[in-house]
C-alpha positions, 0 to 999 in steps of 0.5 A: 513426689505427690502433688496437688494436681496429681491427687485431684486427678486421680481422685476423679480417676477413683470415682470422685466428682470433685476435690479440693484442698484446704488448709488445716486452719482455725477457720472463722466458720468453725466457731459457730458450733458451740453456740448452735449446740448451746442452742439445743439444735442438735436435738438427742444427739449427744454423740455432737456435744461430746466430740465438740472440742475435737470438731473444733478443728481438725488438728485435734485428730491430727496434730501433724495436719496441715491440709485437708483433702476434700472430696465430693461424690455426685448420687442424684440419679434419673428420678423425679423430686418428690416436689415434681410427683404427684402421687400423694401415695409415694413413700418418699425416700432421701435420695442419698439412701436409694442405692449403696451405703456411702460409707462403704463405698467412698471409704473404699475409693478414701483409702485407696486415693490414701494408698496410692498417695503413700506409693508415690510420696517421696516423704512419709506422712499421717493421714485420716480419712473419714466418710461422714464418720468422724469428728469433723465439720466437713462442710467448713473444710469443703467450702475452704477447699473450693469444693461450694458453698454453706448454702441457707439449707446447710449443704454444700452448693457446687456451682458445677454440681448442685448440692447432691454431693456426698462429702469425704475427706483426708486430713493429711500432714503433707503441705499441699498447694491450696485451693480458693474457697468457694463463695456465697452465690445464694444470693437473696433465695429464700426458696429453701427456707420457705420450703421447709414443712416443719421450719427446721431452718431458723435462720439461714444456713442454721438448722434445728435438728428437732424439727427436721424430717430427716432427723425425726425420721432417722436419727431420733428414737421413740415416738415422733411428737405428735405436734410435727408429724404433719408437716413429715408428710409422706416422708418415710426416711429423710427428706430432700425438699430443701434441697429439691427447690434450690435452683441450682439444683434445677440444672443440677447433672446426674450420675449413672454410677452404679452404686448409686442407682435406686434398689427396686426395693426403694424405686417409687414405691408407694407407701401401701406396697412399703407397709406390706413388705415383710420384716425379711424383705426389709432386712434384706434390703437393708443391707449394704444401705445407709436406711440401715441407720433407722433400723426396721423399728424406725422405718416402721415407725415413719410409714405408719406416721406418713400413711396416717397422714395421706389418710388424712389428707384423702 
């Protein structure tokens, strides 16, 4: 028999911070997503609008499923905010993307948490495991699994961990003992939203995806418009700003997991070292790194947008 407490413990023996469970419920949160894609927030993202009604709720994956086990993976590392930097040269990186590809690492400990399950389950059962992969509202599930909160900047805020989580999940057949849900602690901060150089959060806790930096930096392709190019700053690849001024970040642990160590490639580097760095330095860099998703095209793209702007900034 496996139990609850069994697989939070040996989640955290694989390497994951935190885990929760959650139900796999039509949770009210959940509803919000055909509105906020109505809206046009998800910007060309069209891979959002074709998976809605598969987001809607997990049993759409997993007929079978009746919980959700959701892990977070703390990556913030021993390296200043860009808010706390005052080299204006810095090329700033998301801090997520510094050291190994998520995906890659936490689908590995995923399906060995899955194995070891299997092993010890005196019942068979279905189970899917996505790191960030697959159509799911992971933050809903998270937030219903005690994991933290849907703070006004859209991440998810553990009381204990701060919002430098990586998020992954099993959905699973097995009736499971549930976990609270975490609650609102936000407050009446506004820090976030005030933050925010291109005011992408509209609202609290909604983001429009067309005027976030890390969006425009990453998921958006061609030309960034010219009238939001300011406000990315000296941003090459995502942004960390909302997050870097919550004030549960302030106190928030760090991590000295390997995989998440910054590569030299990316450690404080200015922005003129970064421009210089041949296509064959980049590639290798790139690999077995998230910043792959933005391809060499798009982050040449960014440091010739961010160098333009310190340039008119000096």
């Amino acid at each position: 028999m496996v139990t609850a407490a069994d697989i939070r413990q040996r989640a955290k023996a694989l390497g994951f911070d935190a885990c929760g469970i959650a139900p796999a419920s039509e949770h009210p949160e959940l509803r919000f997503y055909p509105e906020w894609l109505a809206r046009g927030y998800a910007g060309s993202m069209a891979y959002l609008s074709r998976t809605a009604d598969t987001r809607a709720d997990v049993r759409h994956l997993l007929p079978s499923a009746k919980t959700v086990i959701v892990t977070a993976t703390l990556y913030n590392t021993e390296r200043p905010y860009s808010t706390e930097c005052a080299d204006p040269d810095r090329g700033h990186i998301a801090r997520y993307s510094w050291g190994d590809d998520y995906h890659t690492v936490l689908g590995q400990r995923l399906a060995s948490l899955v194995s070891w399950m299997r092993e010890r389950s005196d019942e068979p059962f279905e189970a899917l495991a996505y790191v960030d992969t697959g159509p799911v509202q992971e933050r809903v599930y998270a937030q219903h699994a005690g994991i933290g909160w849907i703070g006004k900047n859209t991440c998810v805020i553990s009381p204990e961990l701060g919002s430098w989580i990586f998020l992954a999940e099993i959905i699973c057949s097995l009736a499971l003992d549930l976990d609270a849900p975490a609650f609102d602690q936000c407050g009446t901060c506004t820090l976030c939203l005030e933050a925010c150089p291109t005011k992408a959060l509209v609202a609290p806790g909604v983001l429009d995806s067309n005027r976030c930096i890390s969006y425009l930096t990453i998921e958006h392709r061609g030309e960034i418009p010219e009238a939001l190019r300011a406000g990315i700053g000296s941003h090459v690849y995502g942004c960390d700003i909302c997050q870097e001024v919550c004030p549960w970040n302030a106190v928030a642990p760090t991590t000295d997991d390997p995989a998440w160590q910054p590569r030299p490639a990316w450690d404080n580097r200015r922005l003129v070292d970064l421009l210089q760095m041949p296509d064959d330095d980049l590639q290798v860099a790139l690999k077995g790194s998230a910043m792959k998703r933005a391809k060499i095209a798009g982050l040449r793209r960014n440091m010739q947008v961010a160098s333009q702007n310190v340039q008119e900034r000096t």
